[in-house]
PDB file of N, CA, C and O in Angstrom, chain B, residues numbered from 101:
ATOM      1  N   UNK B 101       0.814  -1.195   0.000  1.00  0.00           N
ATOM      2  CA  UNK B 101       0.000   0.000   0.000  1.00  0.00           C
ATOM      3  C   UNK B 101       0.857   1.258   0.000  1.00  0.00           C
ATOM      4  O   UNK B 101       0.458   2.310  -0.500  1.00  0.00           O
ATOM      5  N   UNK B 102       1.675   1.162   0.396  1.00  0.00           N
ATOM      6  CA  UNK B 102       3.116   2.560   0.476  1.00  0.00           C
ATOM      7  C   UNK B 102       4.497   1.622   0.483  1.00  0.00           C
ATOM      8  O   UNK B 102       4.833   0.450   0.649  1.00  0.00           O
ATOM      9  N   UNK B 103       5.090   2.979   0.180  1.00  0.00           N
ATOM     10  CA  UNK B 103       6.635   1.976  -0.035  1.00  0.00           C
ATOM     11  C   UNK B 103       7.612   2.231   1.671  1.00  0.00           C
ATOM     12  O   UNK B 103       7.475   3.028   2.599  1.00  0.00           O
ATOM     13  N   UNK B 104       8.359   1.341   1.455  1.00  0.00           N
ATOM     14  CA  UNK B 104       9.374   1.734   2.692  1.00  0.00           C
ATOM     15  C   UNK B 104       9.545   3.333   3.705  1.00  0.00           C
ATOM     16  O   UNK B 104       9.355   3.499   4.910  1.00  0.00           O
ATOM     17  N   UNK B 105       9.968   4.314   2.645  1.00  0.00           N
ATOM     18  CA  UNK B 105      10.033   5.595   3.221  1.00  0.00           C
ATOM     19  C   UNK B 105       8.913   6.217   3.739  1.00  0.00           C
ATOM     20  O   UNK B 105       7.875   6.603   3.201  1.00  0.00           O
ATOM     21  N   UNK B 106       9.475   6.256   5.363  1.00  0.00           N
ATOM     22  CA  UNK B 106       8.387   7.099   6.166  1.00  0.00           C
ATOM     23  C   UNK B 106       7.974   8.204   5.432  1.00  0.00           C
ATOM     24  O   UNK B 106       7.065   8.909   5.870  1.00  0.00           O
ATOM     25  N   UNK B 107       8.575   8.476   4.262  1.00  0.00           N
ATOM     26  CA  UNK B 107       8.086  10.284   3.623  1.00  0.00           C
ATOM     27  C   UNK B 107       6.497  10.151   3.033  1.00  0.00           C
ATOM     28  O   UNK B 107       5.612  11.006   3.074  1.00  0.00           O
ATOM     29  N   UNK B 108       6.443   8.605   2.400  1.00  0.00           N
ATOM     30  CA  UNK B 108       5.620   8.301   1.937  1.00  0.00           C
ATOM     31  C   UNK B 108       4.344   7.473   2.283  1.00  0.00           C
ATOM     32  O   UNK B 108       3.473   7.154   1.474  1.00  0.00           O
ATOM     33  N   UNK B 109       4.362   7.272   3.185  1.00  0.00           N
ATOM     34  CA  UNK B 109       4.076   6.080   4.439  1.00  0.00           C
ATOM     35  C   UNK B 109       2.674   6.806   4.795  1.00  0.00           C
ATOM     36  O   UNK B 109       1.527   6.629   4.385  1.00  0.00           O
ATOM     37  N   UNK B 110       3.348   7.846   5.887  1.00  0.00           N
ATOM     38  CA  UNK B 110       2.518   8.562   6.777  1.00  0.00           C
ATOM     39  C   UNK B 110       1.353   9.051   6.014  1.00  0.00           C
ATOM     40  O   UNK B 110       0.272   8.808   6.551  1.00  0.00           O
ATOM     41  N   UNK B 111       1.298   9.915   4.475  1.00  0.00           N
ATOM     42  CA  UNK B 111       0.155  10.733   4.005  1.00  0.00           C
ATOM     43  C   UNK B 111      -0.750   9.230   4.109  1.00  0.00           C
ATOM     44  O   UNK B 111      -1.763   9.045   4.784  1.00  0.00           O
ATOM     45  N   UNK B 112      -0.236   8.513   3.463  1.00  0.00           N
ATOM     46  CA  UNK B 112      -0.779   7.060   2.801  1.00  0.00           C
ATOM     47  C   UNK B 112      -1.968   6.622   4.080  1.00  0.00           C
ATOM     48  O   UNK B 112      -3.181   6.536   3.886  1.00  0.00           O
ATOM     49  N   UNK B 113      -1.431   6.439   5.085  1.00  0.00           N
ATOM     50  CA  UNK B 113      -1.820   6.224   6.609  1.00  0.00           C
ATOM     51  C   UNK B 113      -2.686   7.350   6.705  1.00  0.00           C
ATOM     52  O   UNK B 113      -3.850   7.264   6.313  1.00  0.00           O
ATOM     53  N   UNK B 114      -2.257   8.323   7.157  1.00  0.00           N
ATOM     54  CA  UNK B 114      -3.363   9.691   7.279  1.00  0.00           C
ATOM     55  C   UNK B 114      -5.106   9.397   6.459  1.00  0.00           C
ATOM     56  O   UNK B 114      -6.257   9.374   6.897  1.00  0.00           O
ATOM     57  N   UNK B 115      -4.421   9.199   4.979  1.00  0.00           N
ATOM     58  CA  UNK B 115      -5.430   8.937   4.237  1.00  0.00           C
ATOM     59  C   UNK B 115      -6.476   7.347   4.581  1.00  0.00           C
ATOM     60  O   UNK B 115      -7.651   7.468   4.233  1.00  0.00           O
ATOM     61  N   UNK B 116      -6.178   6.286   5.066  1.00  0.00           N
ATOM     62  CA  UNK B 116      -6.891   5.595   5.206  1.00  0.00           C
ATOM     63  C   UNK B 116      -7.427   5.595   6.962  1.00  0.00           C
ATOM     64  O   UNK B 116      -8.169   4.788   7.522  1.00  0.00           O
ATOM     65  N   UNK B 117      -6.859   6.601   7.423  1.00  0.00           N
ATOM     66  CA  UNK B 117      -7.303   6.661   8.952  1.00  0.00           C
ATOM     67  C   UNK B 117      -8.435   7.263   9.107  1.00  0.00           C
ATOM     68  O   UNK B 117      -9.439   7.041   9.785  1.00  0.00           O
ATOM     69  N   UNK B 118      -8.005   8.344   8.114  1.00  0.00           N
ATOM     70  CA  UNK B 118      -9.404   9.699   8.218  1.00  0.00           C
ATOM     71  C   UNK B 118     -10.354   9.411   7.238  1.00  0.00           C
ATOM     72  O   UNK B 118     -11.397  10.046   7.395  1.00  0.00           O
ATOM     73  N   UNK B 119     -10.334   8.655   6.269  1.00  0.00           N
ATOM     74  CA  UNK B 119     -11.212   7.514   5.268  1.00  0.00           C
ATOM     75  C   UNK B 119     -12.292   6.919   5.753  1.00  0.00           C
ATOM     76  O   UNK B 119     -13.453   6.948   5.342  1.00  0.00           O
ATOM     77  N   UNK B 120     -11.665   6.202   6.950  1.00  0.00           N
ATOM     78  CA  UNK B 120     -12.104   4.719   7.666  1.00  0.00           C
ATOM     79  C   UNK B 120     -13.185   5.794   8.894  1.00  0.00           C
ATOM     80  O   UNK B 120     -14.394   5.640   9.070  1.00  0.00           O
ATOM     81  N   UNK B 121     -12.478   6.618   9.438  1.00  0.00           N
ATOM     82  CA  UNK B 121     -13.352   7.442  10.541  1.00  0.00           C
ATOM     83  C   UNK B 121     -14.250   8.246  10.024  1.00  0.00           C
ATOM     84  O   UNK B 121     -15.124   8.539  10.840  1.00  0.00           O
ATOM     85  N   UNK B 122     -14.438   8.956   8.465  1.00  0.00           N
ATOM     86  CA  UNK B 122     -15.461   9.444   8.000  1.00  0.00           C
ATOM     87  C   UNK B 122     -16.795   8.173   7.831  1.00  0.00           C
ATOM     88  O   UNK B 122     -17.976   8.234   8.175  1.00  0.00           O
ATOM     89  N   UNK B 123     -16.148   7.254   7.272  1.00  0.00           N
ATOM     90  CA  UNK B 123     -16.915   5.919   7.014  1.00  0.00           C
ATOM     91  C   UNK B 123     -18.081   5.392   8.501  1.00  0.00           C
ATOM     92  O   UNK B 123     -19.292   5.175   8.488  1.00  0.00           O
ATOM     93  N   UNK B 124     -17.201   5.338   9.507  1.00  0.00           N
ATOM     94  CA  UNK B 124     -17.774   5.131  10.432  1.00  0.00           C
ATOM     95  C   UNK B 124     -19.004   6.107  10.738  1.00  0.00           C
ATOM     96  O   UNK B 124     -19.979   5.437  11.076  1.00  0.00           O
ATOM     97  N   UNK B 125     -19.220   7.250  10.728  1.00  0.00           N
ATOM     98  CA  UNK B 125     -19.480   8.368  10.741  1.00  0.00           C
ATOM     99  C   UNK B 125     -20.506   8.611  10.083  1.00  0.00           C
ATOM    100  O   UNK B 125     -21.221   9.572  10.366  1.00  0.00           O
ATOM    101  N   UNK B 126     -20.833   7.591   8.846  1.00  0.00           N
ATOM    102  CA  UNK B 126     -21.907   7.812   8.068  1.00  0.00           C
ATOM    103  C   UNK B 126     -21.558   9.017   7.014  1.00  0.00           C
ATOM    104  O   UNK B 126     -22.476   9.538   6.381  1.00  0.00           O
ATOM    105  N   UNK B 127     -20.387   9.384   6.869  1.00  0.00           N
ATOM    106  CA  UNK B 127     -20.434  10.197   5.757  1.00  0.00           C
ATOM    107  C   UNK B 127     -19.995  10.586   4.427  1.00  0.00           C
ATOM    108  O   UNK B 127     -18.768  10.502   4.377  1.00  0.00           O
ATOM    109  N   UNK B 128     -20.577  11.037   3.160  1.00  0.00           N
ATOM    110  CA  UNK B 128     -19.984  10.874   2.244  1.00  0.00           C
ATOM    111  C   UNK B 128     -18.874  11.408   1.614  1.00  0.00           C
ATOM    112  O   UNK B 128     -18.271  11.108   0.584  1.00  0.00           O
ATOM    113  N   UNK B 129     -18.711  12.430   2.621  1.00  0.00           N
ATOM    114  CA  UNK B 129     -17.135  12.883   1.996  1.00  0.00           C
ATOM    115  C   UNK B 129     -15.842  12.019   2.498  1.00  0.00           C
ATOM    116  O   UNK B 129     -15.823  11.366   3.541  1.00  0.00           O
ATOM    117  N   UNK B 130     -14.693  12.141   1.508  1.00  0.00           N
ATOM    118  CA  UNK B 130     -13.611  11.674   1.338  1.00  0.00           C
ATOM    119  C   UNK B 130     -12.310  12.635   1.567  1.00  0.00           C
ATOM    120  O   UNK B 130     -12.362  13.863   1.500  1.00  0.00           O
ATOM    121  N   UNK B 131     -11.177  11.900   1.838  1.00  0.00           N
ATOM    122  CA  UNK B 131     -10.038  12.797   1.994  1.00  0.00           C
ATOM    123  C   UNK B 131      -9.399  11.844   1.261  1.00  0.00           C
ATOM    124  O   UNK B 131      -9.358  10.622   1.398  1.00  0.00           O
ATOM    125  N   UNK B 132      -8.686  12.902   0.109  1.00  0.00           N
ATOM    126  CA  UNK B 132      -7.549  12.725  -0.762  1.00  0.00           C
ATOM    127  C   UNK B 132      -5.930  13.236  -0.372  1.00  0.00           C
ATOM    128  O   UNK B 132      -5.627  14.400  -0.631  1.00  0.00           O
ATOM    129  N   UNK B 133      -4.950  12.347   0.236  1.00  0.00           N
ATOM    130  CA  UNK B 133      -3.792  12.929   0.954  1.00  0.00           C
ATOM    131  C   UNK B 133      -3.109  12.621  -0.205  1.00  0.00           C
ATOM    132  O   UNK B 133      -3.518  11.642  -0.829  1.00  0.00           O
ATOM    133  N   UNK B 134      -1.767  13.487  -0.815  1.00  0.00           N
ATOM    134  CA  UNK B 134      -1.093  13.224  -1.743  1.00  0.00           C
ATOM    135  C   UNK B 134       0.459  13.963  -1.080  1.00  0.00           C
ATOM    136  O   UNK B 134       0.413  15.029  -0.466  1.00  0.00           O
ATOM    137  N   UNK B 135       1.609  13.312  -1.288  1.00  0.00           N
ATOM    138  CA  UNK B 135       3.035  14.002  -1.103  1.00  0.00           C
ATOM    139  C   UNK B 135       3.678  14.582  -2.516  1.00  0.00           C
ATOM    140  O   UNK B 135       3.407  14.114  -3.621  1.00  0.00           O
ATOM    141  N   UNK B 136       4.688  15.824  -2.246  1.00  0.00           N
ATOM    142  CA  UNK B 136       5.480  15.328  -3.443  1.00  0.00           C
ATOM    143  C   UNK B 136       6.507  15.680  -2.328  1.00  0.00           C
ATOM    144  O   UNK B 136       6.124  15.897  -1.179  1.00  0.00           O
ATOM    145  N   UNK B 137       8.136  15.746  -2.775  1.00  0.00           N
ATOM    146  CA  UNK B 137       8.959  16.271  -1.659  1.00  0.00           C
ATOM    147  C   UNK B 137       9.203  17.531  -2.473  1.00  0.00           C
ATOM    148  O   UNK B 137       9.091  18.456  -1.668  1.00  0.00           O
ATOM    149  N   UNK B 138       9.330  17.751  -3.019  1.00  0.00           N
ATOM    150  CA  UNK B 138       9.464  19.216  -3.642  1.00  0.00           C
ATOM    151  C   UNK B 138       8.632  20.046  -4.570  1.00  0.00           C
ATOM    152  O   UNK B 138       8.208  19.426  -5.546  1.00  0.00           O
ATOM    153  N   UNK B 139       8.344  21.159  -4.495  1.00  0.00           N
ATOM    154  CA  UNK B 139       7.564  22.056  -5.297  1.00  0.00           C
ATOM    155  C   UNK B 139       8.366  21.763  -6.923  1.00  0.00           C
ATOM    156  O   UNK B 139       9.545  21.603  -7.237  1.00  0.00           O
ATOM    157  N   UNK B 140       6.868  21.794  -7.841  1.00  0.00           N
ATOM    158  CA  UNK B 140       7.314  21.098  -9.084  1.00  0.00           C
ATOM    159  C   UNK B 140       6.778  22.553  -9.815  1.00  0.00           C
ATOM    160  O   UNK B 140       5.567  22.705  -9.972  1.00  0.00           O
ATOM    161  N   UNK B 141       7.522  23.373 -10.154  1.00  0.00           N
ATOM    162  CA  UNK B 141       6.939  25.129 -11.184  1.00  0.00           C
ATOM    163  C   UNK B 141       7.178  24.194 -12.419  1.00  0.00           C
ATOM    164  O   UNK B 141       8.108  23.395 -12.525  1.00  0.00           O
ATOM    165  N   UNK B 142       6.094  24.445 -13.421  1.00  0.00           N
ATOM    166  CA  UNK B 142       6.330  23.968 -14.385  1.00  0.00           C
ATOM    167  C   UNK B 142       6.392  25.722 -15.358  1.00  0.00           C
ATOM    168  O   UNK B 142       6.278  25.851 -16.576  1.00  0.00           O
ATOM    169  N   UNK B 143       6.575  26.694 -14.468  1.00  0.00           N
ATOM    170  CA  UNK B 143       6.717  28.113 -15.426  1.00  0.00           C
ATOM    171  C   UNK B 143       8.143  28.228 -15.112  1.00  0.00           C
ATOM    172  O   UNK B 143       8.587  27.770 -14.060  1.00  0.00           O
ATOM    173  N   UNK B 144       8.857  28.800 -15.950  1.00  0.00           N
ATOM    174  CA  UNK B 144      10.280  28.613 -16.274  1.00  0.00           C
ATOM    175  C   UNK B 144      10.462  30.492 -15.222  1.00  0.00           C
ATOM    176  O   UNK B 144      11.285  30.723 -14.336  1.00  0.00           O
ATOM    177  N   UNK B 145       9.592  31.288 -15.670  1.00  0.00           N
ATOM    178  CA  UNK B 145       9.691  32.393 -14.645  1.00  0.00           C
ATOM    179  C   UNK B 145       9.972  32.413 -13.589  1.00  0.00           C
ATOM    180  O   UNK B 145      10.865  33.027 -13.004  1.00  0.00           O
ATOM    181  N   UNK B 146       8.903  31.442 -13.106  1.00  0.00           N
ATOM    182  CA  UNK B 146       8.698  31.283 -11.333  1.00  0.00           C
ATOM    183  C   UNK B 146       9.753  30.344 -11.158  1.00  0.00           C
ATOM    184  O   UNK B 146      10.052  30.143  -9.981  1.00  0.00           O
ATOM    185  N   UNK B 147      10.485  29.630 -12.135  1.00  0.00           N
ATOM    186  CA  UNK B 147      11.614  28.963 -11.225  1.00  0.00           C
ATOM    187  C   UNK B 147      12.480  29.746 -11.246  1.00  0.00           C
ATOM    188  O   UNK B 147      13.098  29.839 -10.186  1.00  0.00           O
ATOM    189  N   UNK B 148      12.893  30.575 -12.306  1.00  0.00           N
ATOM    190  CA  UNK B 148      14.075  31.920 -11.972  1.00  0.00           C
ATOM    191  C   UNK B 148      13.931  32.829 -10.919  1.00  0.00           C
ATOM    192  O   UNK B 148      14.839  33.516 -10.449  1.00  0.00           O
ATOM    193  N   UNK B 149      12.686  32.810 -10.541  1.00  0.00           N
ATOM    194  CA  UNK B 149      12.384  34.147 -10.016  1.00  0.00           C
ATOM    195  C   UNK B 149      12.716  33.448  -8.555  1.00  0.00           C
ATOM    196  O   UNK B 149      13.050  34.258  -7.690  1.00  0.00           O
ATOM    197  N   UNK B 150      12.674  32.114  -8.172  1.00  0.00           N
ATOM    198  CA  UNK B 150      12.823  31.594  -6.828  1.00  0.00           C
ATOM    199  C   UNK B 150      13.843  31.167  -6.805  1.00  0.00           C
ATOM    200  O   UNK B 150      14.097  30.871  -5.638  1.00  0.00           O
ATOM    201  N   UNK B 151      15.020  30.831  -7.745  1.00  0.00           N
ATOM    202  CA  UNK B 151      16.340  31.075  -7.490  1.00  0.00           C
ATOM    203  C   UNK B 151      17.145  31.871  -7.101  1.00  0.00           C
ATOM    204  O   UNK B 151      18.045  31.750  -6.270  1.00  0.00           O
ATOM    205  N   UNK B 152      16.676  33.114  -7.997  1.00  0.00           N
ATOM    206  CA  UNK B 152      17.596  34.311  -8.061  1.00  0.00           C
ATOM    207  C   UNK B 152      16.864  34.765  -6.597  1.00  0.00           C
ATOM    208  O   UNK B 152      17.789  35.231  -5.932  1.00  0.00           O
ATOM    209  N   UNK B 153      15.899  34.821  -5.983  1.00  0.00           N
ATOM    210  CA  UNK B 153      15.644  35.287  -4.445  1.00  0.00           C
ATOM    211  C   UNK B 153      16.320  34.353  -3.725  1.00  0.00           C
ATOM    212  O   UNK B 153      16.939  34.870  -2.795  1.00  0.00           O
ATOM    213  N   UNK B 154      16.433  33.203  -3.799  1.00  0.00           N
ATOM    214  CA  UNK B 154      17.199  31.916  -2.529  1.00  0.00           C
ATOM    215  C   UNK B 154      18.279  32.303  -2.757  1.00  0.00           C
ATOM    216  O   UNK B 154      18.912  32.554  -1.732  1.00  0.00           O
ATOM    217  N   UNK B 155      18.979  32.532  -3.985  1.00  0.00           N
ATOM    218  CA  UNK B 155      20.182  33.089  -4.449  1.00  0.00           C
ATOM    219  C   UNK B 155      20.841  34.653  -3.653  1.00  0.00           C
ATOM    220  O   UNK B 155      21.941  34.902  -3.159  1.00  0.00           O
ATOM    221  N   UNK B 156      19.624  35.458  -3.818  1.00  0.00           N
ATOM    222  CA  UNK B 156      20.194  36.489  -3.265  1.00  0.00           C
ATOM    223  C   UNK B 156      20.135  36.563  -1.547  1.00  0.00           C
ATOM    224  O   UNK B 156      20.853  37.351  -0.931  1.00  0.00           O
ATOM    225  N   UNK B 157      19.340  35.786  -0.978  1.00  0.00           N
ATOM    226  CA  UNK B 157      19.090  35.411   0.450  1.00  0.00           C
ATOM    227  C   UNK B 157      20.081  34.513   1.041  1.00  0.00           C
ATOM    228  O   UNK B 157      20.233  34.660   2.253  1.00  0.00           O
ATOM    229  N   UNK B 158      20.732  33.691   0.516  1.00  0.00           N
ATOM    230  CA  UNK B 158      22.369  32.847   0.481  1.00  0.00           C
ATOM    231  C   UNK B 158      23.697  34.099   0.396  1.00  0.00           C
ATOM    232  O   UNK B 158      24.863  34.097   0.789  1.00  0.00           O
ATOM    233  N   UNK B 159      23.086  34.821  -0.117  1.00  0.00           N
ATOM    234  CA  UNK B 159      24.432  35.931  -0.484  1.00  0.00           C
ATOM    235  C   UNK B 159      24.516  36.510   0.638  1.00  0.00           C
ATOM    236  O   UNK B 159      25.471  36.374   1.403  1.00  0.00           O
ATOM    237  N   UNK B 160      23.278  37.385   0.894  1.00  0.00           N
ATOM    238  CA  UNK B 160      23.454  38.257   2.159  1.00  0.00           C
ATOM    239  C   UNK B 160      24.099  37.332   3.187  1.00  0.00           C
ATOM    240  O   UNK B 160      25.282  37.443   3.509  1.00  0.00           O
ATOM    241  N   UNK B 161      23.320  36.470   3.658  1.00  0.00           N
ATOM    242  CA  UNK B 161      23.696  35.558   4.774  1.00  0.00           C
ATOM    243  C   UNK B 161      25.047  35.307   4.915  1.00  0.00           C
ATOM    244  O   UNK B 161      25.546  35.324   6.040  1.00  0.00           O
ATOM    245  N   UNK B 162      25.824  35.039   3.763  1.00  0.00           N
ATOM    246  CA  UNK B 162      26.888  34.469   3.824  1.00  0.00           C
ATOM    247  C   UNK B 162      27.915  35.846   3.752  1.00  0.00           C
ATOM    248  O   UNK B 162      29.073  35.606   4.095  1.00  0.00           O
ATOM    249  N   UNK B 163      27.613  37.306   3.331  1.00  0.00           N
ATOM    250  CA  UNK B 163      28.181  38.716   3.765  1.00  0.00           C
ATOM    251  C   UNK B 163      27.962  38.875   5.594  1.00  0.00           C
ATOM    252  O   UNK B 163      28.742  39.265   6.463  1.00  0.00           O
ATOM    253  N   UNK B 164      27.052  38.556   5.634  1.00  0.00           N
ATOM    254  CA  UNK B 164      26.774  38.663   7.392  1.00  0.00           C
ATOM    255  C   UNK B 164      27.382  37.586   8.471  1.00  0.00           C
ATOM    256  O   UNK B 164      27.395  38.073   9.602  1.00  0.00           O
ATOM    257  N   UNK B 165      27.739  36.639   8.429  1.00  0.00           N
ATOM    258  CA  UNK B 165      28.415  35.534   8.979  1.00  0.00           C
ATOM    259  C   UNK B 165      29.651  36.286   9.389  1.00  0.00           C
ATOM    260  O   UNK B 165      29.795  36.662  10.552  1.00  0.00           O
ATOM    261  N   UNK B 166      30.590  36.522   8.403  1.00  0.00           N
ATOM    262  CA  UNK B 166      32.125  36.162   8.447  1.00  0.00           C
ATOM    263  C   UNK B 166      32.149  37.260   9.489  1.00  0.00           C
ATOM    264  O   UNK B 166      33.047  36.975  10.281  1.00  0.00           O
ATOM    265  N   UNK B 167      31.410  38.668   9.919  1.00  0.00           N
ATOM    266  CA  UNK B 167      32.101  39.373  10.673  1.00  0.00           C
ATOM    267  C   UNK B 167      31.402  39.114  12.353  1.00  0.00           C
ATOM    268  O   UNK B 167      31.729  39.709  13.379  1.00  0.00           O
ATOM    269  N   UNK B 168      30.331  37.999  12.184  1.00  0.00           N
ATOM    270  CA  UNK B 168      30.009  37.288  13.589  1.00  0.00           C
ATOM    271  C   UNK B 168      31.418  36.617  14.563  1.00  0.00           C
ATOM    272  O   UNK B 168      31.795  36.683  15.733  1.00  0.00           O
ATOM    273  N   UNK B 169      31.758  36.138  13.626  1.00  0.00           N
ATOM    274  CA  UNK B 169      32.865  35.411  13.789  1.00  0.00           C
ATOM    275  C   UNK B 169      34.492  36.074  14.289  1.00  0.00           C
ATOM    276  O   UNK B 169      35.403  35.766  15.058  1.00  0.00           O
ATOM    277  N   UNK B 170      34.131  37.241  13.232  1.00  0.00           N
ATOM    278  CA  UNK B 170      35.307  38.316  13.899  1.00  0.00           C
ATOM    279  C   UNK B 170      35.414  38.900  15.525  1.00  0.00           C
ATOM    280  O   UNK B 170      36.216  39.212  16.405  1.00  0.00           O
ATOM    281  N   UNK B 171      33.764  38.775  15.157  1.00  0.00           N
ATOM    282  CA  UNK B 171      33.376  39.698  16.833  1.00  0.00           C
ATOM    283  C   UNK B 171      33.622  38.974  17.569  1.00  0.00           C
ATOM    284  O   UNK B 171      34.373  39.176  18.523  1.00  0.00           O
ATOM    285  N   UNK B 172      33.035  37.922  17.304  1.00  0.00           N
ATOM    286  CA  UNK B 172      33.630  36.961  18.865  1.00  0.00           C
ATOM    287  C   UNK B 172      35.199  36.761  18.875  1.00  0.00           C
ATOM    288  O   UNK B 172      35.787  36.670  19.953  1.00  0.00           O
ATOM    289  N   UNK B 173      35.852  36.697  17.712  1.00  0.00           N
ATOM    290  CA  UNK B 173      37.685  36.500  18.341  1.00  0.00           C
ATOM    291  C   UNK B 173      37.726  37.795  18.822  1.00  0.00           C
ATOM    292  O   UNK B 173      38.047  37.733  20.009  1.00  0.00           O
ATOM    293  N   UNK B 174      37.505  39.284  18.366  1.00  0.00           N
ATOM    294  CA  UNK B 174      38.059  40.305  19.415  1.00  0.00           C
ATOM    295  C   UNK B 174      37.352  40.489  20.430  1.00  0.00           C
ATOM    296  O   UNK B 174      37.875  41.338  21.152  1.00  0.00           O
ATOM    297  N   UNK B 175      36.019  39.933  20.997  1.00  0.00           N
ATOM    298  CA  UNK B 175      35.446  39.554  22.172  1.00  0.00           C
ATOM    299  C   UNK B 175      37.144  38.685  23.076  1.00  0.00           C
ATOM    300  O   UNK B 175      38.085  39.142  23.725  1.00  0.00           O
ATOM    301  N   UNK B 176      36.823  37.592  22.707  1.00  0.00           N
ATOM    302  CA  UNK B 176      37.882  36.824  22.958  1.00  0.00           C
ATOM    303  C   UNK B 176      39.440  36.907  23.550  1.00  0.00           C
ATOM    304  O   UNK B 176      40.098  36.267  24.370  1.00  0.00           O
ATOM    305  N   UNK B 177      39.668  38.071  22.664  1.00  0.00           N
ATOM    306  CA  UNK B 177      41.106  38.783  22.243  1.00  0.00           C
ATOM    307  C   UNK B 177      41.061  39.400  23.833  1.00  0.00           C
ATOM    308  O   UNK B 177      41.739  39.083  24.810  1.00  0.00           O
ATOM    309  N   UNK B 178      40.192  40.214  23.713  1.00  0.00           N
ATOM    310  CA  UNK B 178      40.039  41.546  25.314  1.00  0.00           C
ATOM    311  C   UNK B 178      39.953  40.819  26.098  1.00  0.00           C
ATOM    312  O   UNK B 178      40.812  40.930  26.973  1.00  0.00           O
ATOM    313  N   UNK B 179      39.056  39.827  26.251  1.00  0.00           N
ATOM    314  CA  UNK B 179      39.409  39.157  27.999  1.00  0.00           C
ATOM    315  C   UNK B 179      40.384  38.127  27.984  1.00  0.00           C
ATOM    316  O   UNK B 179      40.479  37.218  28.809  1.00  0.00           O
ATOM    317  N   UNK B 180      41.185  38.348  26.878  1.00  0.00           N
ATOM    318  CA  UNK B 180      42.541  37.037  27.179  1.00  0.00           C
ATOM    319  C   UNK B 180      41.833  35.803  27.285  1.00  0.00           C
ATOM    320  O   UNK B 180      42.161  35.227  28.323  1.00  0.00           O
ATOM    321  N   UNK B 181      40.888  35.096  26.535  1.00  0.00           N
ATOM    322  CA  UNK B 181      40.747  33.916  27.059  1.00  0.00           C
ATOM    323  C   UNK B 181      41.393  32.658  26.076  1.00  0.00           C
ATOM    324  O   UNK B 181      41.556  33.017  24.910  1.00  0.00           O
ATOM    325  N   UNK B 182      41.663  31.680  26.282  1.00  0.00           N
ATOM    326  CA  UNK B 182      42.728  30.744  25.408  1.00  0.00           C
ATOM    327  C   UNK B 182      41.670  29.477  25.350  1.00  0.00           C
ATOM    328  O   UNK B 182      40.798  29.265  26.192  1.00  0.00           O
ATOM    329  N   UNK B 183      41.847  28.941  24.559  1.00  0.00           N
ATOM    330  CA  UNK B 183      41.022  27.160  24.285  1.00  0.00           C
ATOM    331  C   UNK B 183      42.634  26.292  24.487  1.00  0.00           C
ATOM    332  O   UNK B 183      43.765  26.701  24.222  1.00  0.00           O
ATOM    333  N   UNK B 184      42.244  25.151  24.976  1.00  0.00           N
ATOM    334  CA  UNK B 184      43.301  24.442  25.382  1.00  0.00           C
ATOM    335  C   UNK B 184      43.925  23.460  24.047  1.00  0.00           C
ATOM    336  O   UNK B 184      44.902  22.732  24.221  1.00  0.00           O
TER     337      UNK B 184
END
């Protein structure tokens, strides 16, 4: 009914739990659970357009890091402290 991977498992489960308890219930609606693991753009726009933002959101991040790192060695530096 599902394959090995819990990724795929659980909707699968979800879907025949909440199936089986509408059933009981007397009622005619249904729940359709479906996975994918990743968003599938089939517009060539919207996949540029969500690169070049993850793209530019990776950039900043990675301009902002290196001087975290500074701060804490001249943190470091002033109270003399040493790692063994």
């Amino acid at each position: 009914m599902c394959s090995p991977e819990p990724i795929n498992c659980f909707p699968v489960l979800l879907n025949v739990l909440s199936n089986a308890f509408l059933r009981l219930s007397n009622c005619s609606a249904r729940f359709r659970v479906w996975s994918q693991l990743f968003y599938t753009a089939q517009n060539a726009e919207l996949k540029n357009y969500i690169f070049f933002g993850l793209f530019t959101y990776l950039l900043v991040l990675a301009a902002g890091l290196p001087p975290l790192f500074a701060m804490s060695n001249v943190e470091d530096y002033k109270v003399k402290s040493t790692s063994c």
